[in-house]
Every structure is written in C-alpha cells, then in structure tokens.
NUBAZA-372055 format. One record per residue (C-alpha): residue number from 0; x, y, z. Coordinates in steps of 0.02 Angstrom, whole numbers, plus 50000, padded with zeros to 5 digits. Example, Ala and Ser with C-alpha at 12.3 -4.5 7.8 and 13.67 -1.06 7.14 Angstrom:
<r><num>0</num><xx>50615</xx><yy>49775</yy><zz>50390</zz></r>
<r><num>1</num><xx>50684</xx><yy>49947</yy><zz>50357</zz></r>
This chain:
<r><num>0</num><xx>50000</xx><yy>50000</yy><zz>50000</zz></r>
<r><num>1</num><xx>50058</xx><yy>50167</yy><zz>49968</zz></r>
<r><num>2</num><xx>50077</xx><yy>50300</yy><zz>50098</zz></r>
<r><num>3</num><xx>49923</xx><yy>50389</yy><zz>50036</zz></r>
<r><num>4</num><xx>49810</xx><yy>50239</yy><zz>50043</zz></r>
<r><num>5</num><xx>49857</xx><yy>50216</yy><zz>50219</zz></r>
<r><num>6</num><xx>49829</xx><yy>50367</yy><zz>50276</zz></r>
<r><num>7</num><xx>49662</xx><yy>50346</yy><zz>50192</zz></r>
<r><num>8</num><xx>49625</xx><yy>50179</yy><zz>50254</zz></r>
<r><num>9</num><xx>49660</xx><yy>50232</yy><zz>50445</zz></r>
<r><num>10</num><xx>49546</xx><yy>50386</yy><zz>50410</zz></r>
<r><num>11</num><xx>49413</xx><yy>50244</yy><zz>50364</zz></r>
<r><num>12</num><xx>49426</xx><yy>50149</yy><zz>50493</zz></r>
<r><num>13</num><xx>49420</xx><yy>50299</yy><zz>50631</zz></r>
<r><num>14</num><xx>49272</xx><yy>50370</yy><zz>50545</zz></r>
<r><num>15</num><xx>49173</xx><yy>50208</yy><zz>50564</zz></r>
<r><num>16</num><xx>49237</xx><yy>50176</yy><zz>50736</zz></r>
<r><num>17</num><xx>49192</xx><yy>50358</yy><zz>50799</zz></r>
<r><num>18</num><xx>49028</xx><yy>50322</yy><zz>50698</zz></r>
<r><num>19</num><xx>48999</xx><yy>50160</yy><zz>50793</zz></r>
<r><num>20</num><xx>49034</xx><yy>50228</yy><zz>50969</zz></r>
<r><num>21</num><xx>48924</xx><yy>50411</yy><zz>50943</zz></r>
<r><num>22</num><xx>48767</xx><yy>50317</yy><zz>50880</zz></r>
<r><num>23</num><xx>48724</xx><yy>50246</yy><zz>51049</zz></r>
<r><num>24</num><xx>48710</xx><yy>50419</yy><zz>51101</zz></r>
<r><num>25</num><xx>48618</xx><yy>50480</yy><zz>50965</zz></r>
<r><num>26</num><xx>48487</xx><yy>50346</yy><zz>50962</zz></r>
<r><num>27</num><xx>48480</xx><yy>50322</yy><zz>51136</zz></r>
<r><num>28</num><xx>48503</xx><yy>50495</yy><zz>51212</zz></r>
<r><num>29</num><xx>48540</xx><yy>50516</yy><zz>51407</zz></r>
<r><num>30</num><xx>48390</xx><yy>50520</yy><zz>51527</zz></r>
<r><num>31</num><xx>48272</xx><yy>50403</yy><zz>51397</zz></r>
<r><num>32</num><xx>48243</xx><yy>50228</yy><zz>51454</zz></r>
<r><num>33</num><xx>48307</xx><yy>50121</yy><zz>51321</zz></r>
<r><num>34</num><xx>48197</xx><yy>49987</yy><zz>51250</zz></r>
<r><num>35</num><xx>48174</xx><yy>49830</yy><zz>51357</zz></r>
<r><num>36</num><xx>48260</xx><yy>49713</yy><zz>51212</zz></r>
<r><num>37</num><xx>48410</xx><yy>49821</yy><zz>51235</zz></r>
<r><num>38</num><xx>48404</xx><yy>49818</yy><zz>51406</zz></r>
<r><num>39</num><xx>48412</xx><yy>49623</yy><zz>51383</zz></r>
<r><num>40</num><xx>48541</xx><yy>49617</yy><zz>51271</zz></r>
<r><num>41</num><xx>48643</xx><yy>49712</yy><zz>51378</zz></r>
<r><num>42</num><xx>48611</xx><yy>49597</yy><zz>51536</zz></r>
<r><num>43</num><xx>48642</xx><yy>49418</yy><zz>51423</zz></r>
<r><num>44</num><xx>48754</xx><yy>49447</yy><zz>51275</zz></r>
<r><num>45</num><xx>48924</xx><yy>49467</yy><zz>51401</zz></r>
<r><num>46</num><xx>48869</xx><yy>49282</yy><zz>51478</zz></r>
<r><num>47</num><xx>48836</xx><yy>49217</yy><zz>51307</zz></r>
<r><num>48</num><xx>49003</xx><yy>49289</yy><zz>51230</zz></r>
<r><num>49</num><xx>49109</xx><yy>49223</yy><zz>51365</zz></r>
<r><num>50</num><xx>49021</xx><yy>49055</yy><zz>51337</zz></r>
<r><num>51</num><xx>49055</xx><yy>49056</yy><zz>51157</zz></r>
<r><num>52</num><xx>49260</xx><yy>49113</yy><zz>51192</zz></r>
<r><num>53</num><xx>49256</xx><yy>48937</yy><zz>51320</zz></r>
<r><num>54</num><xx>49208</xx><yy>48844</yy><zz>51176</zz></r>
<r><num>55</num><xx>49311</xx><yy>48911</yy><zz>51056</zz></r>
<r><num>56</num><xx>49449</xx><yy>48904</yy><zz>51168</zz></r>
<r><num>57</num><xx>49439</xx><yy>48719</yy><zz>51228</zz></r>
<r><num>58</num><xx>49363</xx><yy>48662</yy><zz>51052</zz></r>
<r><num>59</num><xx>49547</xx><yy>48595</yy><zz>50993</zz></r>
<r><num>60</num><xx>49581</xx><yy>48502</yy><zz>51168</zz></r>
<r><num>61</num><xx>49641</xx><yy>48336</yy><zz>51152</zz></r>
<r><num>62</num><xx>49610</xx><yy>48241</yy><zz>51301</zz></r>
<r><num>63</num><xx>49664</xx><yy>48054</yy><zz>51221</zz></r>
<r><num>64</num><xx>49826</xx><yy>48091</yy><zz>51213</zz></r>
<r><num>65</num><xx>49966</xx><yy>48189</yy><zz>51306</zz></r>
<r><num>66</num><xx>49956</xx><yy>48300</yy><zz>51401</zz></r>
<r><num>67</num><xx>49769</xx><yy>48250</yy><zz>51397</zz></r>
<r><num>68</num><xx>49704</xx><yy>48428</yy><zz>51451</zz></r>
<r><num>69</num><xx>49782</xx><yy>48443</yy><zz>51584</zz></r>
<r><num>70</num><xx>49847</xx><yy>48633</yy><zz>51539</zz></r>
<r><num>71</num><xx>49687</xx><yy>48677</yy><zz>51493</zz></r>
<r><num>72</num><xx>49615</xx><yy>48610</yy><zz>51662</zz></r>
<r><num>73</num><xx>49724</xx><yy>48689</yy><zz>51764</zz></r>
<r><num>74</num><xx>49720</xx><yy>48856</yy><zz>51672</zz></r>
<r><num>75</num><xx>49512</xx><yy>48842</yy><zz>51682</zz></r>
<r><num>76</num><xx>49513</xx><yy>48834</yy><zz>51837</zz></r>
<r><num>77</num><xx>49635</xx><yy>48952</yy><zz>51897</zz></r>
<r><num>78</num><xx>49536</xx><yy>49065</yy><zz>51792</zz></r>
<r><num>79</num><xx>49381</xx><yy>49024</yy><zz>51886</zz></r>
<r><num>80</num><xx>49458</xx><yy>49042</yy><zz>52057</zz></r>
<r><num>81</num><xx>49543</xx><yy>49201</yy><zz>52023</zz></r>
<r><num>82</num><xx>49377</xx><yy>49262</yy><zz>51958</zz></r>
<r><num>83</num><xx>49295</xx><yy>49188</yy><zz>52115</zz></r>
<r><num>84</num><xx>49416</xx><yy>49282</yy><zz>52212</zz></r>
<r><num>85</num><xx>49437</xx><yy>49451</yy><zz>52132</zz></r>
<r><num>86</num><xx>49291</xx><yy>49471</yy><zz>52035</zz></r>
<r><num>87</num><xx>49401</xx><yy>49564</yy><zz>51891</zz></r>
<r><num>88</num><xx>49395</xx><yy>49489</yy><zz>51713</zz></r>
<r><num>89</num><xx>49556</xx><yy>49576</yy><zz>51664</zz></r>
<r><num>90</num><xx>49666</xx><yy>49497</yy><zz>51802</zz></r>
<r><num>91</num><xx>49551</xx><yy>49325</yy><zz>51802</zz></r>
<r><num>92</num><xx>49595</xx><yy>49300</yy><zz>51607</zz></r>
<r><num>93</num><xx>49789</xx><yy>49384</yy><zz>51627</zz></r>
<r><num>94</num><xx>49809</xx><yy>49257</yy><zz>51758</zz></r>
<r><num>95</num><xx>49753</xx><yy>49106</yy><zz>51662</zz></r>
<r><num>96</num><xx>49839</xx><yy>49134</yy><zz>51506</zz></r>
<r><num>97</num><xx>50003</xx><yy>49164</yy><zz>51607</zz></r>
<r><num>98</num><xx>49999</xx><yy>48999</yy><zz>51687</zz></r>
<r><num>99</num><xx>49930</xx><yy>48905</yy><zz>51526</zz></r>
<r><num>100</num><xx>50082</xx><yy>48974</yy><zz>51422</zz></r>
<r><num>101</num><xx>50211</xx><yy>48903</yy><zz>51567</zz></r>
<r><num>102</num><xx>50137</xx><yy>48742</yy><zz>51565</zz></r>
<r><num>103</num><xx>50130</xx><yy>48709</yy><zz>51390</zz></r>
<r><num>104</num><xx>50320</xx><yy>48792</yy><zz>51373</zz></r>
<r><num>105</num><xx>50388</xx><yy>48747</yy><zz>51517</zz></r>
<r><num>106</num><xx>50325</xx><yy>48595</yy><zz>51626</zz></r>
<r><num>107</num><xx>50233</xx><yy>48499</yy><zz>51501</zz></r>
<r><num>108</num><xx>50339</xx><yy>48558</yy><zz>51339</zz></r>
<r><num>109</num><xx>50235</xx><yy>48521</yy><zz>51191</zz></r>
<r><num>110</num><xx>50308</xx><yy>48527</yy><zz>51020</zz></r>
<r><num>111</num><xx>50190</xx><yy>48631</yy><zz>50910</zz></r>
C-alpha cells in the first residue's frame, strides 16, 4: 500500500469507529429509558460471549493423548478461582493465560 492509501485507510477505519461509538448516544440519548430488548441484550450477550470464547477456546483440546488437558484444566480453573476471588475479568483472564503458556512451554513442553 502506498503511503496515501494508508493514511486513507486509517481515516476509514476511525470514521466508522467514531461512527459506531456516537450512535448509541444519538439513538439512545441520556435520561430516555432504552427499549426493554436492549436492556436484555445488555444483561445476556456478556454471559453468552464468554460462553462462546470457552468453547472456542477448549474446542481443539485433546484429552486422548498427552498431556490429555491437563493445561487447559488447570488454566480453567485458575481462571475460575481468580475470578471467584477478585471478581476482575482483566486479572482472572491475565492470570490464566500466564499459567497456561508456562505449562505448555515449560512443565509439560509440547512441540507445536
């Protein structure tokens, strides 16, 4: 790409992002209720999304042969208890990524 088609492509993709965060505003201005369906969304699509990244993330598992989950296991639930315990997505994903990557590179070193 040439310099001037990424300075146009970056200008794209700010416009639509500014676009994208504004509208809520506009179509939903402060001090209106919004409409019960979005009020739903809003309570089950972070449940339902967080279900579909568990699936996604445990979909390639192996469990017949070595290391048999194991990693996975142990990073799913150290996810779950720091969640449990802190009640902060951020650190309760940070924390079981961290200790998945050690255990696949370092204690249970499996060749990609």
């Amino acid at each position: 790409m040439t310099s001037f088609e990424i300075v146009i492509t970056v200008a794209i993709v700010v416009a639509g992002t500014l676009l994208t965060r504004f509208a809520a505003f506009l179509i939903f201005p402060p001090g209106k209720k919004a409409p019960d369906f979005v009020l739903y969304l809003g309570k089950a699509l972070p449940a339902a999304v967080m279900g579909m990244l568990v699936v996604y993330t445990f979909k390639d598992t192996i469990v017949l042969s070595y290391p048999y989950g194991v990693p996975e296991l142990i990073a799913l639930l150290v996810t779950v208890g720091m969640h449990v315990w802190k009640r902060n997505m951020f650190m309760s994903i940070g924390a079981g990524t961290v200790v998945y990557m050690i255990l696949v590179q370092a204690v249970f070193n499996i060749p990609k």
